[in-house]
KELO-909051 format. One record per residue (C-alpha): x, y negated, z; residue in one letter. Coordinates in pm, whole numbers, plus 50000, padded with zeros to 5 digits. Layout:
<pts>
XYZa;...
</pts>
This chain:
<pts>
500005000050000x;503284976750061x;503924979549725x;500704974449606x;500724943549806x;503974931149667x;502704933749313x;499444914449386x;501404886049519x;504114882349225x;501264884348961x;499464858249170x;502504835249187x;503504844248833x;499864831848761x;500174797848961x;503554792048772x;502344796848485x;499204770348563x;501824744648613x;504014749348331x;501104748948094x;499854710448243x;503534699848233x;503984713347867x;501694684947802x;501764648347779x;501544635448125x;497964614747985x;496694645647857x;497094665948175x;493774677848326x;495034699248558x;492174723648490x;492584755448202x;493474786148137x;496604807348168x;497634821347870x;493874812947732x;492814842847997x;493004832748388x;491384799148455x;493124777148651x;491904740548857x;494004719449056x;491904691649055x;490254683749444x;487254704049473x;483934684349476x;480794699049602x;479024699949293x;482004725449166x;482284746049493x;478484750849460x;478634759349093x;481174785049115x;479454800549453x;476164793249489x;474334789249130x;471514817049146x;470824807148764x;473764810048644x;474064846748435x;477914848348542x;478374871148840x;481974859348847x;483294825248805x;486404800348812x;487654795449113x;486304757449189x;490384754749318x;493044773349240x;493794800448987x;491764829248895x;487464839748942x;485344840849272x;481764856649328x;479004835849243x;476934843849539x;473584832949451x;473474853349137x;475074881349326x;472194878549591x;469524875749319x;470614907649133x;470754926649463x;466924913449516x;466144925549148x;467384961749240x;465914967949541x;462224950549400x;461934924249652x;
</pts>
């Protein structure tokens, strides 16, 4: 499991490294600070507002069941959608 651990941890730094060095590639005016890694892992280092933190976790409508991290790089769980397709299954 050590190792297992280890791995997670490089990939995940590999993964923030590689968020930076894509928004310094650019023209400091055309850095957003928000993207994806290697047009796969989304990334956002802007400050989180509520409106995003409740997007990406609490957004019953929205048909994603995972979504971009509202900080940070990689997905979270959309909660509300998660909690309305666990209603769905069980009929109530």
């Amino acid at each position: 499991m050590t190792k297992l651990r280890r791995l997670m941890k490089i990939a995940s730094l590999m993964l923030l490294l590689g968020a930076v060095r894509e928004e310094m590639n650019k023209p400091e005016e055309e850095r957003s600070w928000n993207g994806m890694v290697g047009g796969i892992v989304p990334y956002d280092f802007r400050p989180p507002t509520f409106d995003r933190l409740k997007d990406a976790l609490w957004s019953p409508d929205d048909e994603r069941l995972i979504t971009p991290h509202p900080w940070g790089v990689g997905w979270t769980i959309n909660l509300g959608r998660l909690l309305r397709v666990v209603r769905g299954l069980s009929g109530a």
